[in-house]
PDB file of N, CA, C and O in Angstrom:
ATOM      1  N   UNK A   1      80.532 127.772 129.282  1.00  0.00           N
ATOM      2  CA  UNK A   1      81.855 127.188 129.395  1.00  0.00           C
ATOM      3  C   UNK A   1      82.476 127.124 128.002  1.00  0.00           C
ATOM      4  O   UNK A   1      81.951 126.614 127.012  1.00  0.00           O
ATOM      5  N   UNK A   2      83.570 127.665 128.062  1.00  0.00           N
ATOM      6  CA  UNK A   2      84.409 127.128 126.311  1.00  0.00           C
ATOM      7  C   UNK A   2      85.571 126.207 126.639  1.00  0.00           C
ATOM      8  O   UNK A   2      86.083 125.794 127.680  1.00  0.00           O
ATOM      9  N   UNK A   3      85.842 126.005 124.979  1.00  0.00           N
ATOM     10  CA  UNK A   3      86.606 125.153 125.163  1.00  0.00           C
ATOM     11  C   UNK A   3      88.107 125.411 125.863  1.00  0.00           C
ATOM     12  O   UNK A   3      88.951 124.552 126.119  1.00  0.00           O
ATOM     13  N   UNK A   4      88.197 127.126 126.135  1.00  0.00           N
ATOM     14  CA  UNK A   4      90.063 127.018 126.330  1.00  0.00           C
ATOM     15  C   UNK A   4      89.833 127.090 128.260  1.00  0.00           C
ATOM     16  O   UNK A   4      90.691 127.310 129.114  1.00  0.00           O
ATOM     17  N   UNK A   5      88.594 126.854 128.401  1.00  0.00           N
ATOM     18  CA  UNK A   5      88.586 126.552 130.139  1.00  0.00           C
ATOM     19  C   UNK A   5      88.789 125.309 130.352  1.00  0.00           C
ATOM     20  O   UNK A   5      89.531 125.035 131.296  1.00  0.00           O
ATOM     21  N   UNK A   6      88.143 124.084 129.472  1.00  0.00           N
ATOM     22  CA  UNK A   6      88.770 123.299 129.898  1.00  0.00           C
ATOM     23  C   UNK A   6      89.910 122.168 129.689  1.00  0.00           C
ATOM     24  O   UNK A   6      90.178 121.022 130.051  1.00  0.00           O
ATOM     25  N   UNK A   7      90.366 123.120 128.948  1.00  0.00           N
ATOM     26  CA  UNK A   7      92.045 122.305 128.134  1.00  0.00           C
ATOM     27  C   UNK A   7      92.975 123.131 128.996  1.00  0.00           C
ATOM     28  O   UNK A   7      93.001 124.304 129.370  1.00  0.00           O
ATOM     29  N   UNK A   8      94.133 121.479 129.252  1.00  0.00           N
ATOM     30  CA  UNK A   8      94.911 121.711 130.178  1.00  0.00           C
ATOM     31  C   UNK A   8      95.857 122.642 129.888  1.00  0.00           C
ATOM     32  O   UNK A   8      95.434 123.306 128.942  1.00  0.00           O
ATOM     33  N   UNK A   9      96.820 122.980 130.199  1.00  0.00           N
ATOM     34  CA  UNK A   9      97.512 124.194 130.373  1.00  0.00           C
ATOM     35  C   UNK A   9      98.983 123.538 129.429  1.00  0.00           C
ATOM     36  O   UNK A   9      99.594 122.546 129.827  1.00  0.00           O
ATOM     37  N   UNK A  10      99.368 124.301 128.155  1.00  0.00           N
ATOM     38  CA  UNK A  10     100.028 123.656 127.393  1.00  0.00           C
ATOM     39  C   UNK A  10     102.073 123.302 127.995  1.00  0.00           C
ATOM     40  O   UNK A  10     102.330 123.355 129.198  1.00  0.00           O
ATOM     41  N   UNK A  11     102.634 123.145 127.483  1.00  0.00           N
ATOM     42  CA  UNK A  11     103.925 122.649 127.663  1.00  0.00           C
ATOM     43  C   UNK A  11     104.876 123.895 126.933  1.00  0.00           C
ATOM     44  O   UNK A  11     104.478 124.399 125.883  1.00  0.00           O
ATOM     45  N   UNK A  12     105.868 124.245 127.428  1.00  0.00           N
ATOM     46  CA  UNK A  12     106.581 125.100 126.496  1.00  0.00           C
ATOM     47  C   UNK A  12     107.356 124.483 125.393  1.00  0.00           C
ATOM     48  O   UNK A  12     108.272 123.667 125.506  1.00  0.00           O
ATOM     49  N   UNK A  13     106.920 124.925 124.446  1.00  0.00           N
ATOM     50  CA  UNK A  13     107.799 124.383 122.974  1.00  0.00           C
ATOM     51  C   UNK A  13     108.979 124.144 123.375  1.00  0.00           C
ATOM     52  O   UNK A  13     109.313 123.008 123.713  1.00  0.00           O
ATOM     53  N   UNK A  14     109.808 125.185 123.402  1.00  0.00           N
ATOM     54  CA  UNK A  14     111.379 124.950 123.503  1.00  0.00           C
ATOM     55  C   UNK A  14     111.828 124.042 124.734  1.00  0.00           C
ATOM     56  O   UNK A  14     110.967 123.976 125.611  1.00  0.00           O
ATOM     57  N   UNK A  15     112.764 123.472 124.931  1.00  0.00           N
ATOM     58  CA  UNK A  15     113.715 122.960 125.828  1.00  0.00           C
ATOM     59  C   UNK A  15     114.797 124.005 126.144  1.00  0.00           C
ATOM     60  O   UNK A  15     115.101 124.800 125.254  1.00  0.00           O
ATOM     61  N   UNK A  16     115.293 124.054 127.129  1.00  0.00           N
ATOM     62  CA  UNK A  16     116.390 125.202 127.622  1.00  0.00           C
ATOM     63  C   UNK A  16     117.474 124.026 127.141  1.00  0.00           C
ATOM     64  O   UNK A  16     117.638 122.807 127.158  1.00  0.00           O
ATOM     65  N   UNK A  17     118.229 125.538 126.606  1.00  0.00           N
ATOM     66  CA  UNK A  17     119.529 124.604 125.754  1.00  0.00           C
ATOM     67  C   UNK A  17     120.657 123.888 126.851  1.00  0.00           C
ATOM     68  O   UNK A  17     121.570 123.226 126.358  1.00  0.00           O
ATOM     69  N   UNK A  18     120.565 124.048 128.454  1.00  0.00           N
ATOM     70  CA  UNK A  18     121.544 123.326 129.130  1.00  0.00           C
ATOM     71  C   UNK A  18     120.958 122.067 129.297  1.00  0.00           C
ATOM     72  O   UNK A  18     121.826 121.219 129.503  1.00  0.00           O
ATOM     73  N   UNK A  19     119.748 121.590 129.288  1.00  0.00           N
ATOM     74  CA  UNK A  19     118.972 120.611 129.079  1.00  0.00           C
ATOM     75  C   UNK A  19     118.818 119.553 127.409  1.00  0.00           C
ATOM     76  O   UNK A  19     118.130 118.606 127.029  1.00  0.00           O
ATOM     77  N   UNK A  20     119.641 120.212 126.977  1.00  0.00           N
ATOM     78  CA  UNK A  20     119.876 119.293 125.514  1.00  0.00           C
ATOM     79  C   UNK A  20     120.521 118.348 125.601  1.00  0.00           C
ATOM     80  O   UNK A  20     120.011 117.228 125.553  1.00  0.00           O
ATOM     81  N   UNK A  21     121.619 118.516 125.729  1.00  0.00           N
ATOM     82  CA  UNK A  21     122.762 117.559 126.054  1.00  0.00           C
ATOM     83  C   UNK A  21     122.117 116.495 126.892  1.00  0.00           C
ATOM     84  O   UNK A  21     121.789 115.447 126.335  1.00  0.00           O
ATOM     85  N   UNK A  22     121.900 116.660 128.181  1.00  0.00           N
ATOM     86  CA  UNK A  22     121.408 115.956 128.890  1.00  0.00           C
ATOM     87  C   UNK A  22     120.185 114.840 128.154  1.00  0.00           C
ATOM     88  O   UNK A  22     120.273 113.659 128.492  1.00  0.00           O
ATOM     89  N   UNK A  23     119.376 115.130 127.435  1.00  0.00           N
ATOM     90  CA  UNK A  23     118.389 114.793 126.996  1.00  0.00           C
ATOM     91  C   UNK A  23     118.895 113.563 126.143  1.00  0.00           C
ATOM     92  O   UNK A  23     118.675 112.371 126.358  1.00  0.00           O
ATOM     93  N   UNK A  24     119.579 114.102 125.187  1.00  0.00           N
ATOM     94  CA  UNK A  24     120.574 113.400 124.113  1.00  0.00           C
ATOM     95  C   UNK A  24     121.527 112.489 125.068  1.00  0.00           C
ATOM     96  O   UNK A  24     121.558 111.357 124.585  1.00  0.00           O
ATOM     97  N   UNK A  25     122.248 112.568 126.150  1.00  0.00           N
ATOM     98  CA  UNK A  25     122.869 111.820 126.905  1.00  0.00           C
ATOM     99  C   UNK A  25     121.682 110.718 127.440  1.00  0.00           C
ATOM    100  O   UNK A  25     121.790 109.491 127.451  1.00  0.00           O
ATOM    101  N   UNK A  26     120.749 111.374 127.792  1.00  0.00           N
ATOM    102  CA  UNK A  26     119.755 109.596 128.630  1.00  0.00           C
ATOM    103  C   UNK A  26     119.575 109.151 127.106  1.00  0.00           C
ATOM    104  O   UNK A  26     120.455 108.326 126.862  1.00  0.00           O
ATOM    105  N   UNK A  27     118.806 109.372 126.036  1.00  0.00           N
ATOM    106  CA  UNK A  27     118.455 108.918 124.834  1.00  0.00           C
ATOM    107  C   UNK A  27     119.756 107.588 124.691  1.00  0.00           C
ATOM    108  O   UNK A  27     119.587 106.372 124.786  1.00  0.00           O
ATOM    109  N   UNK A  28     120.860 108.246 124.473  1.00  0.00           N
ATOM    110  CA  UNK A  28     121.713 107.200 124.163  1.00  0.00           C
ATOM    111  C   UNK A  28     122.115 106.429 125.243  1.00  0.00           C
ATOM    112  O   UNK A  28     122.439 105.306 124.858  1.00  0.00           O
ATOM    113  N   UNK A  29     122.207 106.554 126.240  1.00  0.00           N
ATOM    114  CA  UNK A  29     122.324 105.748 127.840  1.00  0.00           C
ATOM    115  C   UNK A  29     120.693 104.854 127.591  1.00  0.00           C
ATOM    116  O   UNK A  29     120.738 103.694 128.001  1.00  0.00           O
ATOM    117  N   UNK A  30     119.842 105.124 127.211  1.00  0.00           N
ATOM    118  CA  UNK A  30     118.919 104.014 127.008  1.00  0.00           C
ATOM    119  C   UNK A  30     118.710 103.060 125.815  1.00  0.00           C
ATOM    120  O   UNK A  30     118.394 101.873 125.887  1.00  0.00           O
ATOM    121  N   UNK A  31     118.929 103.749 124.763  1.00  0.00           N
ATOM    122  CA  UNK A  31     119.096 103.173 123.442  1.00  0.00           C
ATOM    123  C   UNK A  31     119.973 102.553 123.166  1.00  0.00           C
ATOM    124  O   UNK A  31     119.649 101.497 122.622  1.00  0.00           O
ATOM    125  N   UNK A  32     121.329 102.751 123.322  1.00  0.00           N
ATOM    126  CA  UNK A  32     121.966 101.848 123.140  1.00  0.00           C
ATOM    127  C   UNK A  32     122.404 100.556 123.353  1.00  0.00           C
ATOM    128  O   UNK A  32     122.835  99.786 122.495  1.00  0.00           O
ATOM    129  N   UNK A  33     122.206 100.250 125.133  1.00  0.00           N
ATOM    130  CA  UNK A  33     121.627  98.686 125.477  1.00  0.00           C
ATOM    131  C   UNK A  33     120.300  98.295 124.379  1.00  0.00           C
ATOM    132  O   UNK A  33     120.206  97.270 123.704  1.00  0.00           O
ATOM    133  N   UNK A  34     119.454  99.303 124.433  1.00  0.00           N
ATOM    134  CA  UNK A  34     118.427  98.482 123.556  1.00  0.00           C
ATOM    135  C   UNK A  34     118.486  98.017 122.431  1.00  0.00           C
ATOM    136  O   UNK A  34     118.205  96.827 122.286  1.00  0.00           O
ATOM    137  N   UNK A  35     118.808  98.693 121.479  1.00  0.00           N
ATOM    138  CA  UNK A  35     119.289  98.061 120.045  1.00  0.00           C
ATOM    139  C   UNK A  35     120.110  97.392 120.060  1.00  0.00           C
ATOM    140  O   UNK A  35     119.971  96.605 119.124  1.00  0.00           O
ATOM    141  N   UNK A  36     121.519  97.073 120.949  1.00  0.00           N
ATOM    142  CA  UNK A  36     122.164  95.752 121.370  1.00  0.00           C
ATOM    143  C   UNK A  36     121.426  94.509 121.809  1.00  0.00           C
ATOM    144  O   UNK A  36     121.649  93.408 121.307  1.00  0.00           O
ATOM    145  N   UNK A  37     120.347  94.771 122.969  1.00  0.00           N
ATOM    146  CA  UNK A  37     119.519  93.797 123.162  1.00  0.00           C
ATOM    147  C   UNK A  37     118.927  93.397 121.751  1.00  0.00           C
ATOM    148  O   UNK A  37     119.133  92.185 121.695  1.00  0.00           O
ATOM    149  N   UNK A  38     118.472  93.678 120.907  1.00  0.00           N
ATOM    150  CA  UNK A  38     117.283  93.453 119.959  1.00  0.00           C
ATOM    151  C   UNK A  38     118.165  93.136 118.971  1.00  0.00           C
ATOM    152  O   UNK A  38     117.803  92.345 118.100  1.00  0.00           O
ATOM    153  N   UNK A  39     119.482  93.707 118.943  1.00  0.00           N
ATOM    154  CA  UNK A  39     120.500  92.794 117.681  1.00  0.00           C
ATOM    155  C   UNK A  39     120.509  91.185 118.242  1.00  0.00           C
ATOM    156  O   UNK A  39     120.237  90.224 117.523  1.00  0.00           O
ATOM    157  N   UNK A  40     120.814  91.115 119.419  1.00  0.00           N
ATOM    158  CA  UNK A  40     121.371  90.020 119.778  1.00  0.00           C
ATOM    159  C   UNK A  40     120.067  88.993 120.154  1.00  0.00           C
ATOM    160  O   UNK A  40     120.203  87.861 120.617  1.00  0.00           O
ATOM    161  N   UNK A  41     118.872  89.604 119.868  1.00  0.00           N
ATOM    162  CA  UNK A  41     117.235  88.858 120.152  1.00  0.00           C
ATOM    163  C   UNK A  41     117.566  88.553 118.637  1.00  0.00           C
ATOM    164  O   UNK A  41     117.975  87.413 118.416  1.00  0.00           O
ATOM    165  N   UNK A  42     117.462  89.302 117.702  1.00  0.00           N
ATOM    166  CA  UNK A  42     117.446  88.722 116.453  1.00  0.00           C
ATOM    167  C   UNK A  42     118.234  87.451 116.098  1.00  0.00           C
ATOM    168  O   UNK A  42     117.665  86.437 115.696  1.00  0.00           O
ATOM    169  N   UNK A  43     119.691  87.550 116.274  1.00  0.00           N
ATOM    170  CA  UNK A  43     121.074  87.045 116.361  1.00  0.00           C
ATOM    171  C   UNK A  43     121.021  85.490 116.479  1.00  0.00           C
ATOM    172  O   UNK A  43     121.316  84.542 115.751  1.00  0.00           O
ATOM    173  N   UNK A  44     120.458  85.681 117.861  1.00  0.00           N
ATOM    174  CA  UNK A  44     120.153  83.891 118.510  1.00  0.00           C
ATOM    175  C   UNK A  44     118.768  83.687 117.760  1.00  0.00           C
ATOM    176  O   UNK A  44     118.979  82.739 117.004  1.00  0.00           O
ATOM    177  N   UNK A  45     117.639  84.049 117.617  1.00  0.00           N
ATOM    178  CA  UNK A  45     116.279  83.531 116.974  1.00  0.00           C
ATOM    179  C   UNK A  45     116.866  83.124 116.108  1.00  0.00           C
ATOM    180  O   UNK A  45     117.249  82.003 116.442  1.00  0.00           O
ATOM    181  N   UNK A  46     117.281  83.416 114.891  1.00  0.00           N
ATOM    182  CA  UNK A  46     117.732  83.421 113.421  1.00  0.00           C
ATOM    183  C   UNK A  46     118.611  81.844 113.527  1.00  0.00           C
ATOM    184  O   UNK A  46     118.376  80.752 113.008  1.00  0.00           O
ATOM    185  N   UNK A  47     119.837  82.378 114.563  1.00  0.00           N
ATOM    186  CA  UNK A  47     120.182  80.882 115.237  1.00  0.00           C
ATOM    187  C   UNK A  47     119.323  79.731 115.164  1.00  0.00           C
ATOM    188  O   UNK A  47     119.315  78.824 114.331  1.00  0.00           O
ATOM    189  N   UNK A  48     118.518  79.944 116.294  1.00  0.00           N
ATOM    190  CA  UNK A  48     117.564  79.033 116.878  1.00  0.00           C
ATOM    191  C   UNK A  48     116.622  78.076 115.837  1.00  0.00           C
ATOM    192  O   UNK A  48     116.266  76.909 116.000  1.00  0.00           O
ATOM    193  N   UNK A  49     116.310  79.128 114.549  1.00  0.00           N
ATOM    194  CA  UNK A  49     115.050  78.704 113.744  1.00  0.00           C
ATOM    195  C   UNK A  49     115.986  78.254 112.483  1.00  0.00           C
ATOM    196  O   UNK A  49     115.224  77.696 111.694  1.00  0.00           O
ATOM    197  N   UNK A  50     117.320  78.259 111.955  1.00  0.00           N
ATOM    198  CA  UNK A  50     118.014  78.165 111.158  1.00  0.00           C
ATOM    199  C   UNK A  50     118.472  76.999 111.373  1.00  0.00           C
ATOM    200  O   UNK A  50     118.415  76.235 110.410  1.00  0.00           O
ATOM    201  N   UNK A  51     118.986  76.541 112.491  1.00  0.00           N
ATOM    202  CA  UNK A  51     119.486  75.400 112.708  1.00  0.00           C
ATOM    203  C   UNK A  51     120.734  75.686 113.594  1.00  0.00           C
ATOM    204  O   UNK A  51     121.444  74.757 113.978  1.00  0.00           O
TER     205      UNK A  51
END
């Protein structure tokens, strides 16, 4: 038995370029609530522990 029998079967490097955009569109459709959330976690703590 070697090793390239039992390693799984790899991923294609590239992304098809109509699939970019898209990719970059969820990225920021998820990220951007998040780093709003986590400004505004900071925001009030800082609040909270400051006085």
């Amino acid at each position: 038995m070697s090793t390239s029998d039992s390693s799984p079967p790899s991923a294609p490097a590239t992304t098809p370029p109509g699939r970019r955009g898209l990719i970059a569109f969820s990225w920021v459709w998820v990220g951007a609530p998040l780093a709003y959330g986590l400004y505004e976690l900071v925001r009030k703590a800082t609040q909270l522990f400051t006085g």
